[in-house]
Backbone as a chain_set.jsonl record, in Angstrom:
{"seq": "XXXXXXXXXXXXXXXXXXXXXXXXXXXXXXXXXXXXXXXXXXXXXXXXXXXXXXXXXXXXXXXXXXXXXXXXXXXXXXXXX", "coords": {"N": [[185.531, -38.991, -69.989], [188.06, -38.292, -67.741], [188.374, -38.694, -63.816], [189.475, -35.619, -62.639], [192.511, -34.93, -60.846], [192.464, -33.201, -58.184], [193.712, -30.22, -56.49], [196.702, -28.025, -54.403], [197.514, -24.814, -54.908], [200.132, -22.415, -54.78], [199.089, -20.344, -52.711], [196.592, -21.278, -51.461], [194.817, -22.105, -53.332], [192.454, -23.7, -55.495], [193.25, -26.093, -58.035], [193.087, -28.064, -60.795], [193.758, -31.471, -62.081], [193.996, -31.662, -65.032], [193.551, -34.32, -67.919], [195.562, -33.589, -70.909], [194.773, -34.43, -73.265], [191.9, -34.453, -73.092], [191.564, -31.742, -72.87], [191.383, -30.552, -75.736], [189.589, -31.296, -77.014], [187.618, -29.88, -74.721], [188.246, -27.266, -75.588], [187.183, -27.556, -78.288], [184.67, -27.746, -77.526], [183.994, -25.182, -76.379], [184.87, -23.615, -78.512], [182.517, -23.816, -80.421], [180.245, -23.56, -79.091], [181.175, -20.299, -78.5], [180.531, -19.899, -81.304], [178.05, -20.105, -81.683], [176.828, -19.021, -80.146], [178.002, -16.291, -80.412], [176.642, -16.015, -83.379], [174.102, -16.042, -82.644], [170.636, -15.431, -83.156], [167.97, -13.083, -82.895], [166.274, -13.793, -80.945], [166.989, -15.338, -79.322], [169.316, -13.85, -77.99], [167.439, -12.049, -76.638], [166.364, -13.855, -74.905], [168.864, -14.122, -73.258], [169.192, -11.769, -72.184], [167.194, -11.129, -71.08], [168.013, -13.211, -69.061], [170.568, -12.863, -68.01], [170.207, -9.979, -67.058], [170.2, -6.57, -65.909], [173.029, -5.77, -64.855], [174.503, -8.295, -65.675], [176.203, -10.051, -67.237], [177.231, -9.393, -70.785], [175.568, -10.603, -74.064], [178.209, -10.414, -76.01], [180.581, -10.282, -74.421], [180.414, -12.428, -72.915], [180.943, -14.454, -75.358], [183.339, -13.283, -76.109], [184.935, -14.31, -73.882], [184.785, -17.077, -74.282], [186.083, -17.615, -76.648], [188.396, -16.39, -76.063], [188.902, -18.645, -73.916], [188.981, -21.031, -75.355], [190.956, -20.659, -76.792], [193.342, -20.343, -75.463], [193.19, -23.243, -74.18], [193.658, -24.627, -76.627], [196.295, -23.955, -76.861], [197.707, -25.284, -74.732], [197.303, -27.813, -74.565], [198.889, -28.213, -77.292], [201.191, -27.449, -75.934], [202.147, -25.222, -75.808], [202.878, -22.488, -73.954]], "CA": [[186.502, -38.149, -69.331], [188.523, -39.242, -66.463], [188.502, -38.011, -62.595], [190.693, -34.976, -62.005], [193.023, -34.665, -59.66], [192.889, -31.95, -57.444], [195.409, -29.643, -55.874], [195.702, -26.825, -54.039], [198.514, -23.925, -55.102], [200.755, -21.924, -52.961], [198.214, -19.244, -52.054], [195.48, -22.117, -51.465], [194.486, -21.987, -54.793], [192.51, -25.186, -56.423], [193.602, -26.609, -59.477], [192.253, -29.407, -60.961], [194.765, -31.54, -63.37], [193.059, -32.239, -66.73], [194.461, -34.869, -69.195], [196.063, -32.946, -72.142], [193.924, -34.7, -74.717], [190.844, -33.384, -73.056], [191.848, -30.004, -73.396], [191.321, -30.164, -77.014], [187.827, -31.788, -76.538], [186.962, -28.818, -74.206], [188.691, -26.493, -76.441], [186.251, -27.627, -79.294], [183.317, -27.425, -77.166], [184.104, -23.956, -75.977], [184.454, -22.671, -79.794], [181.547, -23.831, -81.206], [179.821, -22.723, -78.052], [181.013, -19.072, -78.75], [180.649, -19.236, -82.922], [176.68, -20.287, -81.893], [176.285, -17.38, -79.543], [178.395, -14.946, -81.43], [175.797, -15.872, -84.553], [172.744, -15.556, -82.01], [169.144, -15.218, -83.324], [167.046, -12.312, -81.713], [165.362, -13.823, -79.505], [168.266, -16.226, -78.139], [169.673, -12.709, -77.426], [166.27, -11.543, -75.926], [166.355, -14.83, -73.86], [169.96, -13.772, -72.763], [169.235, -10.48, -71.56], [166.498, -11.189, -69.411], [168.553, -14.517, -68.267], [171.533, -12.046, -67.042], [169.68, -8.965, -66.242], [171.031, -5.285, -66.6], [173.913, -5.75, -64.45], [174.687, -9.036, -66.134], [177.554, -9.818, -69.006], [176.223, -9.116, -72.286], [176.268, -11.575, -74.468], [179.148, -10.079, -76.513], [181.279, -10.66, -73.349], [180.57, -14.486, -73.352], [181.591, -14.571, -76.757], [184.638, -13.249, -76.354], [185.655, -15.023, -72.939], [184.726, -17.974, -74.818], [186.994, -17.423, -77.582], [190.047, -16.737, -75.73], [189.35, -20.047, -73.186], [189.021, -21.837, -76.125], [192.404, -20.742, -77.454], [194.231, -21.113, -74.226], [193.382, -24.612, -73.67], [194.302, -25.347, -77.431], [197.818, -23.94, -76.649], [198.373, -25.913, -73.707], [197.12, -28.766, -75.35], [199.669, -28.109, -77.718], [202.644, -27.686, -75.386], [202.215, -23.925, -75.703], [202.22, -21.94, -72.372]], "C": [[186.896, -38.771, -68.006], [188.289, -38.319, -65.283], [189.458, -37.385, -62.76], [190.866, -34.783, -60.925], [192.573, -33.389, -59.264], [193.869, -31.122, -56.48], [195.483, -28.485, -55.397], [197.466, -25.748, -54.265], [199.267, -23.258, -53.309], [199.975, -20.621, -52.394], [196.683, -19.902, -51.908], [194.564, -21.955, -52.23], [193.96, -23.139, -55.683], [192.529, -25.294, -57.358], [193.286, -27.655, -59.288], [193.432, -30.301, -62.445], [193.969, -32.453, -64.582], [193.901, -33.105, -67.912], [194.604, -34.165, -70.551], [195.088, -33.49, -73.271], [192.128, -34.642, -74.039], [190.591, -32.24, -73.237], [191.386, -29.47, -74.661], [189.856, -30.553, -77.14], [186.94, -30.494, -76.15], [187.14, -27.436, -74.905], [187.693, -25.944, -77.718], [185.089, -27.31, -78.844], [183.119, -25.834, -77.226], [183.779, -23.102, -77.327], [183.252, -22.84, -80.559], [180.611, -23.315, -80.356], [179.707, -20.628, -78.577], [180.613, -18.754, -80.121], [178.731, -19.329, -82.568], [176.786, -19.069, -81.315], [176.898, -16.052, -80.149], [177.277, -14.72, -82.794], [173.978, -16.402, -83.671], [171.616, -14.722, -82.412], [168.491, -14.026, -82.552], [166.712, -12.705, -81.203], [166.39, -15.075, -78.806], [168.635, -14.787, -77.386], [168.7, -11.824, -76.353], [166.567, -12.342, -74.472], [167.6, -14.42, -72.747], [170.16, -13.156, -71.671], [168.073, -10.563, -70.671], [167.403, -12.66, -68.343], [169.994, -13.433, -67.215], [170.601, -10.922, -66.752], [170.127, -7.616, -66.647], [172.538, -5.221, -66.149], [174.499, -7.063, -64.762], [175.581, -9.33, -67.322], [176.603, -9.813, -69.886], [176.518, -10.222, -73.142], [177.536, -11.727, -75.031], [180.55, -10.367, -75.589], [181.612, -11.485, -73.484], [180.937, -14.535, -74.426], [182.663, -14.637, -76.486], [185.228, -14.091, -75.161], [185.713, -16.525, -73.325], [185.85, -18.682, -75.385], [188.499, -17.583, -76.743], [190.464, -18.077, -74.41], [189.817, -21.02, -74.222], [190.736, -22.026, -76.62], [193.526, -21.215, -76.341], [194.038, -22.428, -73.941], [193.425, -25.309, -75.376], [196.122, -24.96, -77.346], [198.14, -24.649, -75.441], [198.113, -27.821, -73.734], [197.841, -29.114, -76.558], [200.963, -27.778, -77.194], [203.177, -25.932, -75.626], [201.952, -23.041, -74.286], [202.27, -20.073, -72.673]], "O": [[186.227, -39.564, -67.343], [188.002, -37.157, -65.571], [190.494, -37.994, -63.029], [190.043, -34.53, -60.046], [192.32, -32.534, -60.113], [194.738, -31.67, -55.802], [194.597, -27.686, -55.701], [198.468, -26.154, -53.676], [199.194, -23.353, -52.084], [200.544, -19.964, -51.523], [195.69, -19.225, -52.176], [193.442, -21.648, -51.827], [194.713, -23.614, -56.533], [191.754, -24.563, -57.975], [193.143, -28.274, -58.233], [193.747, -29.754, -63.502], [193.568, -33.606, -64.743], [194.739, -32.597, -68.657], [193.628, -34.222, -71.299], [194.732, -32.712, -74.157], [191.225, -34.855, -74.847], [189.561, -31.742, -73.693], [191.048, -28.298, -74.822], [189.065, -29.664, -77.453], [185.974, -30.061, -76.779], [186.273, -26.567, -74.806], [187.428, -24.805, -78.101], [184.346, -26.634, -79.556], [182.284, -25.286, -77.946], [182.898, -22.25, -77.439], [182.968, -21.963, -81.375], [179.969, -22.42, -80.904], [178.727, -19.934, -78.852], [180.332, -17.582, -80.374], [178.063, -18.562, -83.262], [176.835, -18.059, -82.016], [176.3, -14.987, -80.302], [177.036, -13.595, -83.233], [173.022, -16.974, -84.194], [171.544, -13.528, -82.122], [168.574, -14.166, -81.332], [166.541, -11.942, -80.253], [166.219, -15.503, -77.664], [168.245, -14.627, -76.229], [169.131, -11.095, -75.46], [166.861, -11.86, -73.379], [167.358, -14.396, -71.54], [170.792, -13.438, -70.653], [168.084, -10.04, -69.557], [167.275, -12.869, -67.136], [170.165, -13.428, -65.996], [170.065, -11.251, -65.694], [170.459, -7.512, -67.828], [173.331, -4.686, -66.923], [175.36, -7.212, -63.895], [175.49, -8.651, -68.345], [175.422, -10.146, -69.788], [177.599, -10.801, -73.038], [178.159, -12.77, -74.834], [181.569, -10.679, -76.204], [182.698, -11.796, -73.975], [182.045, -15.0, -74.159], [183.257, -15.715, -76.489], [186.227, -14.701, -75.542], [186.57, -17.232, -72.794], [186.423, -19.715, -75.04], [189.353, -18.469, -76.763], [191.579, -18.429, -74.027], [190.82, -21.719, -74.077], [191.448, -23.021, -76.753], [194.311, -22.162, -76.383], [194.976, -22.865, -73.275], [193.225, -26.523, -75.428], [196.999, -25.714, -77.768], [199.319, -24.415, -75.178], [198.639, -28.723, -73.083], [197.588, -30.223, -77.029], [201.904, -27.809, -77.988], [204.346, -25.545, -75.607], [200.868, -23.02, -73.702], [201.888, -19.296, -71.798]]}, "num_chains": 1, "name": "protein.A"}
């Protein structure tokens, strides 16, 4: 992977600029990421829930925030905004 740039928006906001054909790289990571933890073992899930706490995302959360990074950086990786 290469160095990203960095950048800062108009409400001093950093962005980081990612080469388009990483996107799909990170894209892939991200979903197989959420299909393992969405199909989470009891005691991964055990591990989970003491790793966040009570006030902590559940895992079901991560799943899904997973899911829809994943998809957003295959549509913009596809020229989809």
């Amino acid at each position: 992977m290469s160095e990203p740039v960095i950048t800062t928006g108009h409400y001093t906001n950093r962005y980081a600029a990612v080469d388009v054909e990483e996107l799909e790289e990170w894209a892939w990571l991200l979903a197989r990421l959420e299909d393992w933890l969405g199909h989470a073992q009891p005691d991964t899930r055990a591990d989970w829930e003491d790793f966040a706490g009570p006030c902590g995302a559940g895992l079901e959360e991560i799943v899904y925030v997973l899911g829809h990074w994943a998809m957003r950086m295959r549509d913009l990786a596809e020229g989809r905004s």
